[in-house]
C-alpha positions as CSV (number, residue, x, y, z in Angstrom):
1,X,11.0,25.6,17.5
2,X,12.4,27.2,14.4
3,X,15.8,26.0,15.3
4,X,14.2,22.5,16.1
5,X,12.3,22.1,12.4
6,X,16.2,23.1,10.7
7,X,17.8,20.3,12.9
8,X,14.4,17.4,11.6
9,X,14.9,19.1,8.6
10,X,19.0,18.5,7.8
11,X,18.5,15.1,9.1
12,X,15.8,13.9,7.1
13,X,17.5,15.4,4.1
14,X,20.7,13.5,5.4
15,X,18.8,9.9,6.2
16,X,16.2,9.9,2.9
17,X,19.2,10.3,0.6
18,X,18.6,6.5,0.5
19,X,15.3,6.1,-0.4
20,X,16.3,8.4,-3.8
21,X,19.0,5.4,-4.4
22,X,16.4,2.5,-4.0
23,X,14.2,4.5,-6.5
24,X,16.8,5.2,-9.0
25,X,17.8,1.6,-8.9
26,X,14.3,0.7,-9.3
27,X,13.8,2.9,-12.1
28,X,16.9,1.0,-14.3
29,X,13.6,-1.6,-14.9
30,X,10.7,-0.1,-14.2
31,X,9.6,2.9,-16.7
32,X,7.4,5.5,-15.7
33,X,5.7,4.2,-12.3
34,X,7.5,6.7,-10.1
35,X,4.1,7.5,-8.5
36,X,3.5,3.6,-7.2
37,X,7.2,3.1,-6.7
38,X,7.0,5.8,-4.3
39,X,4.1,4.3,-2.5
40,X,5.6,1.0,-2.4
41,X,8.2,2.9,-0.1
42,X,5.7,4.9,1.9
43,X,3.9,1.2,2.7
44,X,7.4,-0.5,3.2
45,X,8.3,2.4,6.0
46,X,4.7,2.5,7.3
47,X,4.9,-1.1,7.9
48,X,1.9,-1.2,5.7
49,X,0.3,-3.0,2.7
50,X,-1.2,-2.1,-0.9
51,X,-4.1,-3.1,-2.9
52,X,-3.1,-2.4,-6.4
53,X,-5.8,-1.7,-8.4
54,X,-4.7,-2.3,-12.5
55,X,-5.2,-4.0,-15.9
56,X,-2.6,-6.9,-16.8
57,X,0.8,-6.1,-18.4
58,X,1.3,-3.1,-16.3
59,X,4.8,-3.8,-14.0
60,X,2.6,-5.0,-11.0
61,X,4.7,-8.5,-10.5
62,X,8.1,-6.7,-11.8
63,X,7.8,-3.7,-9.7
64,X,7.4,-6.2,-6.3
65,X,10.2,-8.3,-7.5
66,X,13.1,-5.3,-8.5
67,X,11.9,-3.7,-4.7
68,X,13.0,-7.3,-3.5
69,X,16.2,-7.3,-5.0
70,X,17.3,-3.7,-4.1
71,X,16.5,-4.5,-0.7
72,X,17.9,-8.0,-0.8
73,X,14.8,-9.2,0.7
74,X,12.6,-12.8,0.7
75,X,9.8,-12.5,-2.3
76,X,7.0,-14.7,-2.9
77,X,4.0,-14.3,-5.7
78,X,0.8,-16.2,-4.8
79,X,-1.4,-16.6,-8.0
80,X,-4.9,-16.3,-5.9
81,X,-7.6,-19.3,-7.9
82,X,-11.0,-20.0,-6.5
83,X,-9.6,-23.7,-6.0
84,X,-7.1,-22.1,-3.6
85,X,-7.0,-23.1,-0.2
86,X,-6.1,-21.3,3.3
87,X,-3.4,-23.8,3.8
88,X,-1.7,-23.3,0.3
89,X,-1.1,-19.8,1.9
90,X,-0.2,-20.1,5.7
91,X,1.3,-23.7,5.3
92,X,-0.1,-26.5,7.7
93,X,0.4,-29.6,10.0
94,X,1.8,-32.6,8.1
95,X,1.8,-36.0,10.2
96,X,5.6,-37.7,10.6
97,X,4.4,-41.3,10.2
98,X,8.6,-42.0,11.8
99,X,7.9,-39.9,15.2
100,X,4.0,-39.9,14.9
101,X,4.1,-36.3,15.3
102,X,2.7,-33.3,13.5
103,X,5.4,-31.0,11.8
104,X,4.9,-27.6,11.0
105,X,5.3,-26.7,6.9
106,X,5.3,-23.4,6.6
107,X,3.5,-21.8,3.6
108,X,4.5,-18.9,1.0
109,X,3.1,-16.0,3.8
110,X,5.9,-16.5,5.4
111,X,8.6,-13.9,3.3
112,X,9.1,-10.0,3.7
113,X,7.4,-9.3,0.3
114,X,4.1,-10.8,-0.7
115,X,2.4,-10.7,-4.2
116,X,-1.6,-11.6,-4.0
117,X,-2.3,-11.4,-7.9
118,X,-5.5,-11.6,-8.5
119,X,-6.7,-11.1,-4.3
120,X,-10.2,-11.2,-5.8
121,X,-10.6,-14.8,-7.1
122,X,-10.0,-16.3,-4.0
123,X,-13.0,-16.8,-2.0
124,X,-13.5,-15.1,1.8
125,X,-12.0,-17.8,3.5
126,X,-8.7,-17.6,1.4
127,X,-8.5,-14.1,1.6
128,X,-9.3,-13.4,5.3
129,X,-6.2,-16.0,5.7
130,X,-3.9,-12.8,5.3
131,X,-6.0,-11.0,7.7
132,X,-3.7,-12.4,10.8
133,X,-0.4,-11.7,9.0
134,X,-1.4,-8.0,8.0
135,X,-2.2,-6.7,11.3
136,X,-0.8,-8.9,13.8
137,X,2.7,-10.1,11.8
138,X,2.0,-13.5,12.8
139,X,0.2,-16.7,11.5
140,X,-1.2,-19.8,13.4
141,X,-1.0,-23.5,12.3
142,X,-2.7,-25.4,14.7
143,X,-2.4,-24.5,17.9
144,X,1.1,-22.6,17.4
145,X,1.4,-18.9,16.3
146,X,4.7,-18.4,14.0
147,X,6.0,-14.5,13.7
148,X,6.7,-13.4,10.1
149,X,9.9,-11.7,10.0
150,X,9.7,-7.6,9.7
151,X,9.8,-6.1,7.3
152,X,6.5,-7.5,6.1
153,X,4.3,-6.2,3.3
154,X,1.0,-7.6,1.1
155,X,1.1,-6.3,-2.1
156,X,-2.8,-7.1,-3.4
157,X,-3.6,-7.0,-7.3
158,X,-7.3,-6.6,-8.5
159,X,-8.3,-6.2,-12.0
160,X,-10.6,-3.4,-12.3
161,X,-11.8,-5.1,-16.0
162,X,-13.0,-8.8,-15.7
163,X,-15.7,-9.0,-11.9
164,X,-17.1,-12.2,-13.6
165,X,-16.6,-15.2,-11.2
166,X,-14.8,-12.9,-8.5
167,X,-15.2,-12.6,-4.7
168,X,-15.0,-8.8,-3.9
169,X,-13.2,-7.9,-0.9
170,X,-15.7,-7.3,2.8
171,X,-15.4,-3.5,3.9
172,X,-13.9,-4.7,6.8
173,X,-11.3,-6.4,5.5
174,X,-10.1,-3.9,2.5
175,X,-9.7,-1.5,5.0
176,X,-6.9,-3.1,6.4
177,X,-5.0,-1.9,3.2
178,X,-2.7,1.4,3.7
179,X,-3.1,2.3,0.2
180,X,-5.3,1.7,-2.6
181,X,-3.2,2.6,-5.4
182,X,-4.6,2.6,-9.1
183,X,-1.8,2.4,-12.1
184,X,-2.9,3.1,-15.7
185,X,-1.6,2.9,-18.9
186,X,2.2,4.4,-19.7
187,X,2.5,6.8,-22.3
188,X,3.7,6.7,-26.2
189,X,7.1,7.7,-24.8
190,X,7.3,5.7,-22.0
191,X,6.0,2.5,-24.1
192,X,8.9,3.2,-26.0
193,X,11.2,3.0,-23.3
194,X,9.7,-0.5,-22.1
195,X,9.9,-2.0,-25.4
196,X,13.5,-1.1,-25.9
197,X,14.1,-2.1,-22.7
198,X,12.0,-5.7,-22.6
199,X,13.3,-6.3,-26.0
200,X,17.0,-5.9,-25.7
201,X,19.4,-8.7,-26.3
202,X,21.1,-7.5,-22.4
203,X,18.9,-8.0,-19.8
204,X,18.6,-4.8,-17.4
205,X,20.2,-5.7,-13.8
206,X,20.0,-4.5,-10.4
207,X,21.7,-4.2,-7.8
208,X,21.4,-4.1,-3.5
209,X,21.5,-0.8,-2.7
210,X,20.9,-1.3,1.5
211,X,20.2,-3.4,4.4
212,X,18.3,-4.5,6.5
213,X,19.8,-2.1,8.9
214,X,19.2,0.3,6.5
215,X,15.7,-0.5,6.0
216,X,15.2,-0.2,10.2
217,X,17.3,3.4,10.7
218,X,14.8,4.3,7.7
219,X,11.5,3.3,9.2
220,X,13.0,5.1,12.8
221,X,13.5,8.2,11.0
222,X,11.0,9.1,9.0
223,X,9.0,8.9,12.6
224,X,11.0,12.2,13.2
225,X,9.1,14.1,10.3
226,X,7.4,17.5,11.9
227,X,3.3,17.9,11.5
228,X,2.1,20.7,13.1
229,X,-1.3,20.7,14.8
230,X,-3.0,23.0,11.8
231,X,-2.1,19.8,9.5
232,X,-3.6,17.5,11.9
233,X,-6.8,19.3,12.2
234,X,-6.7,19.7,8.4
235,X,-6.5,15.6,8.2
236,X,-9.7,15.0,10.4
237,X,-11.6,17.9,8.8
238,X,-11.0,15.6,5.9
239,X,-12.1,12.4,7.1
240,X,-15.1,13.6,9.1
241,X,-16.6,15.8,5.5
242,X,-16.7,11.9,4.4
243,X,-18.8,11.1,7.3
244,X,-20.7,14.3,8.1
245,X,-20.7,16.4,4.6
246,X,-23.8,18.7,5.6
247,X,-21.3,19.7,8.6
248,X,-18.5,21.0,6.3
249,X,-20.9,22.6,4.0
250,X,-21.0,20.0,1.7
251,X,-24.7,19.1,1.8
252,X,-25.0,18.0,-2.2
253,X,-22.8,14.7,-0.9
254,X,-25.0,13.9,2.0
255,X,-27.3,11.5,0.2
256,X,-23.9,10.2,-2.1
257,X,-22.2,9.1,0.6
258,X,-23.6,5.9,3.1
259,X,-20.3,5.2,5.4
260,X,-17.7,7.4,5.7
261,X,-13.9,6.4,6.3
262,X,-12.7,4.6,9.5
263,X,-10.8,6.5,12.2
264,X,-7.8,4.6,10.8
265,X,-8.4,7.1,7.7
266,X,-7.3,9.7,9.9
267,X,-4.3,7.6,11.2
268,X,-3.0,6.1,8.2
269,X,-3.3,9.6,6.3
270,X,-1.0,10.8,9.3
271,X,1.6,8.6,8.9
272,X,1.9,8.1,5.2
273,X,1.8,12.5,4.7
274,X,4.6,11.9,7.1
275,X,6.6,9.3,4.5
276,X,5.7,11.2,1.8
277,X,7.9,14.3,3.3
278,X,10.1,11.5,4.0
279,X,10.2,10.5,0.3
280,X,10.8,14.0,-0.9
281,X,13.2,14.7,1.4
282,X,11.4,16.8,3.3
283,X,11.5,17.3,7.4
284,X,7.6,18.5,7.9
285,X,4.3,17.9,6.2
286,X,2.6,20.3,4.2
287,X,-0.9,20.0,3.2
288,X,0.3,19.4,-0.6
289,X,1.6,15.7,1.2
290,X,-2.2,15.2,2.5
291,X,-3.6,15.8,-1.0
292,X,-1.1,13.8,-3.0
293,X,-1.5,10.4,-0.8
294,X,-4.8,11.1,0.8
295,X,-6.8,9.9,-2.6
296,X,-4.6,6.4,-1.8
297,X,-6.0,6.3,1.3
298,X,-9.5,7.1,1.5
299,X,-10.6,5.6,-2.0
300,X,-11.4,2.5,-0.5
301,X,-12.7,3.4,2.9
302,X,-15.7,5.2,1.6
303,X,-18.6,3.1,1.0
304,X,-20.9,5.3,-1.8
305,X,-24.9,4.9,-1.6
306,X,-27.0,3.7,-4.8
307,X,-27.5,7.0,-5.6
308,X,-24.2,7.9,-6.2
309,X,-23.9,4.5,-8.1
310,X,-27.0,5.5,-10.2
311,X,-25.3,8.8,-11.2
312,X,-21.8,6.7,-12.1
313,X,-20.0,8.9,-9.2
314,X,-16.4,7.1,-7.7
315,X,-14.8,7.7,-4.4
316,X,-12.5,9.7,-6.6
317,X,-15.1,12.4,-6.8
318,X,-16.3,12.4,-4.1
319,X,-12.5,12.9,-2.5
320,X,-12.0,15.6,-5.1
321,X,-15.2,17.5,-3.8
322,X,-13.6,17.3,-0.6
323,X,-10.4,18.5,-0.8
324,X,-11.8,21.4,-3.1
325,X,-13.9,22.4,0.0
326,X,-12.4,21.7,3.0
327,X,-10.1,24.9,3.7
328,X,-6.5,24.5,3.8
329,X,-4.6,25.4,6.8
């Protein structure tokens, strides 16, 4: 086994060498978001998708659009109104009054990266339009399903500021989401950076720096990534102290707590620890992995009761609690 884990381990080091290039690259634009910039590639190899959670101004269209060009991949941003409509987003049937037939346009869905800014001003209808396309890579117009190509990926703004006039996302639906990522403001330093950067008379370039082919080996390889048993168990100990607290000792969160994560909680946080080893470069998970992602993942699947709302508690806390608790392998 031993001999094994050196073999996963020298070829993970060998096949992630890329992923450091896509990030440096990235990094020529972007200034100080190395934590989403990561994520961004943990969702783009988990075949997965991101609600970004942020005030305006932070890098949240630029950061989409530099990952586009590094991977020479199709970009599209959608600026979600309440005026939008399912069709402006999946396309729809336009009558050919010449062959008095119905001709498929295809709509902005249809790209590898996808920017929802603003996911949240859209009402259901609009949003649960992406619903098809996130979990099933495929949209139908009409009677006719289209495949999106892979890779695919949603990249879903929100700002945590302004909720006047906004449709929050079902449970059911956000939990679709890989990650729920929140971004904050940079510091003095790195503000620094951005306005010498934004303000300089030569505009900051990038360049491709793989394939597509690259992109597949990628998304094979980080598969490869050991996780022993201990780490699994670890990973559902977490997700069932958010359903059953009193049964990890946890009783002061029983009444805090009304729906605890999804078993795709305990999937998700599998395969992104995974990536994140991946990231780093590293051939098997520890549980550092679990903590750094798993606030990413679980923030959004756990539904808090009023109470928890009356004492101005997040998910946040109630995640911290956890992982302070639950006993590490």
């Amino acid at each position: 086994m031993e001999q094994d884990l050196t073999f996963i381990n020298e070829k993970i080091g060998e096949e992630s060498r890329i992923i450091e290039r896509i990030l440096s690259e990235m990094e020529k634009v972007i200034v100080g978001q190395r934590s989403l910039l990561e994520r961004m590639m943990i969702a783009l190899l988990t075949s997965g998708h991101i609600l970004l959670e942020g005030v305006p101004g932070l890098a949240k269209t630029l950061a989409v659009k530099t990952l586009a060009q590094v991977l020479d991949l199709d970009f599209c941003r959608i600026q979600f109104t309440p005026d939008l409509l399912p069709a402006d987003l999946t396309g729809t049937l336009v009558f050919n009054p010449k062959t008095s037939e119905f001709l498929t346009r295809k709509g902005p869905i249809f790209t590898h990266l996808l920017l929802a800014d603003e996911i949240n001003r859209a009402p259901a209808k609009v949003q649960s339009a992406l619903l098809e396309a996130m979990q099933e890579l495929q949209v139908t117009i009409g009677e006719t399903s289209h495949k999106i190509a892979w890779p695919f990926m949603v990249m879903a703004t929100q700002n945590p500021i302004e909720q006047e006039g906004t449709y929050p996302l079902p449970e059911a639906q956000i939990d679709r989401f890989l990650l729920k990522v929140k971004i904050t403001y940079p510091t003095k330093e790195e503000e620094k950076a951005i306005v010498n950067r934004m303000t300089s008379a030569l505009p900051v370039e990038v360049g491709k720096v793989c394939s597509l082919e690259d992109i597949v080996r990628i998304n094979k390889s980080y598969k490869m990534v050991y996780i022993d048993d201990k780490i699994k168990d670890y990973i559902i100990n977490i997700v069932f102290a958010t359903r059953f607290p009193e049964e990890a000792g946890l009783t002061k969160l029983k009444n805090l707590v009304q729906f605890g994560a999804s078993p795709r909680a305990s999937i998700y946080l599998t395969e992104t620890a995974k990536a994140m080893a991946f990231v780093r470069r590293r051939g098997y998970v520890t549980p550092e992995d679990i903590k750094t992602i798993g606030r990413d993942v679980l923030r959004h699947r756990i539904i808090l009761s009023y109470e928890a709302e009356a004492e101005e508690l997040t998910t946040d806390d109630i995640i911290t609690e956890i992982f302070n608790n639950i006993e590490v392998p």
